[in-house]
N, C-alpha and C positions, 0 to 999 in steps of 0.2 A: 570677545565671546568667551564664557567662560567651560573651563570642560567639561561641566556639567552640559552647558546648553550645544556644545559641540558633539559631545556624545547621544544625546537626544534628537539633535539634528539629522545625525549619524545612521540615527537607528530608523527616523522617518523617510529618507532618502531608498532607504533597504527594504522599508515594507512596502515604500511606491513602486520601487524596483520590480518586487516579487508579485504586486498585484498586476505586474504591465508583462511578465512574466510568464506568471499563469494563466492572462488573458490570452495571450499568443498561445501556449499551448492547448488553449480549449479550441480557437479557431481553427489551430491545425490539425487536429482530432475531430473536428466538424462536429462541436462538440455544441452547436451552436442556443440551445437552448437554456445550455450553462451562460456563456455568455451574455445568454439576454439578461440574466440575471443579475450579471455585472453593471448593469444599464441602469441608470437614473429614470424614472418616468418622465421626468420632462429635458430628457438628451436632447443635445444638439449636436449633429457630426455632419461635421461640412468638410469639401474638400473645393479650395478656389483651383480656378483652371490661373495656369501661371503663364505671363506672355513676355516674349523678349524685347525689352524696351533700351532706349537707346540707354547714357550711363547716369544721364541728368533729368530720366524722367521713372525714377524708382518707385514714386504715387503710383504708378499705373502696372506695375510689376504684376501684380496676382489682383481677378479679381474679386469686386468687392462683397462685402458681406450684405445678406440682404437687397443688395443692389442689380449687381451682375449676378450673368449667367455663371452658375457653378456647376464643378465636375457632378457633385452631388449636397444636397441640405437636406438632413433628412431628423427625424425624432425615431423614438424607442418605436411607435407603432407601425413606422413605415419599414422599418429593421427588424421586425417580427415577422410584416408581412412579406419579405425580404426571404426569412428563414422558411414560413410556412410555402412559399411559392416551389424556392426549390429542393424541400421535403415532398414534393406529388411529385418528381420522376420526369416531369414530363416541360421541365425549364431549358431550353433548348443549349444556352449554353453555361447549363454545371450539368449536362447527362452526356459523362459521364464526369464524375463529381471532380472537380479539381483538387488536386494535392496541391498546398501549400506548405512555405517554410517562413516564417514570421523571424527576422531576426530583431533584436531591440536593443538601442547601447547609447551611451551617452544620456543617461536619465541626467537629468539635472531641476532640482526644486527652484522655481523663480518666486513663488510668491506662497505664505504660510500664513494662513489666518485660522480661527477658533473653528467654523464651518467646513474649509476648505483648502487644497490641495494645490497650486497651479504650478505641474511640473512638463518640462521640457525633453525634450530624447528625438532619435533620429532611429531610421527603419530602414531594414532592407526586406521585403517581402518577394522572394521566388512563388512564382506561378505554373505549373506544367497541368496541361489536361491533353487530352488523348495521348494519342504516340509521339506528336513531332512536337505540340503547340506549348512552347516556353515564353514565361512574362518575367520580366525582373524590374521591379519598382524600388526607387530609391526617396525619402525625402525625410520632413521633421515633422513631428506632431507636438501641439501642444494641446494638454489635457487640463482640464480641470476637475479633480477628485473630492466629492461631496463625501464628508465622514458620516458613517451611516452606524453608531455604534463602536462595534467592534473590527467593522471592516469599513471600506470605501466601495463607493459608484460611482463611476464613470457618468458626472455630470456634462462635458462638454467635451468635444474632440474639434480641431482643428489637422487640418492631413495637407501639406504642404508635399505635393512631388518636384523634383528636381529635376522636370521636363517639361517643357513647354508643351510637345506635342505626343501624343497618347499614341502608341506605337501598338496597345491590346486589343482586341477585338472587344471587348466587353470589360465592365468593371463591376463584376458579378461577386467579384472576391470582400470583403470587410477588411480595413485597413486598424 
């Protein structure tokens, strides 16, 4: 690779970063109409439920796409409708609104084409609502970022948690 293309890589690696970045911080600012904005019209964000299988049957680790039952598969309209539900006050469990803390690290670019983006990174997302009720979710997302110009959209999200079994009362929160 030459430094020219190293240095370019460099720089693409930095804007994926800061778009994954700033997506976290409109989330956590419940900002969420920015956000949608971030969204491709025809998103996919799935999150497979993951199960603990013996060490020789890793096919059956997380399941499958389109197949199985998943935590969530959702498009942009269902994630609007999402937003608009719990914008009326009256969504049982975001009133009162949860505070989030999105953390994002280990960005890593797997795949680079003229359209498209397909990068890699791992999350910690803290959850507290009311007084006592704390969620702390760990796992990997991979995304795939549609160039839209001068910026990117969040064409596809995959959300892989590092738990078999869902210990939150709800998954009300946007990964």
């Amino acid at each position: 690779m030459s430094k020219t293309d190293a240095l370019e890589r460099l720089l693409l690696v930095r804007q994926v970063e800061e778009f994954l970045y700033r997506e976290a911080q409109l989330l956590d600012e419940r900002r969420f109409e920015e956000w949608l904005d971030l969204l491709a019209d025809d998103l996919r964000y799935w999150m497979p439920m993951v199960r603990n299988v013996r060490h020789d049957d890793q096919a059956r680790a997380e399941t499958r796409e389109r197949q199985d039952v998943n935590w969530f598969d959702e498009g942009k309209d269902t994630l609007r409708l999402r937003v608009q539900q719990i914008r009326t006050g009256v969504h049982w469990s975001e009133e009162p609104l949860s505070r989030t803390c999105h953390c994002v690290t280990n960005v890593m670019l797997k795949e680079v084409t003229r359209d498209t983006i397909t990068a890699r990174s791992k999350f910690i997302l803290y959850r507290n609502r009311g007084a006592t009720e704390v969620d702390l979710f760990a796992g990997k997302r991979e995304d795939v970022l549609a160039r839209s110009g001068e910026r990117f959209l969040l064409k596809r999200r995959k959300i892989t948690l590092d738990q078999s079994v869902l210990l939150a009362k709800n998954l009300t929160m946007f990964f």
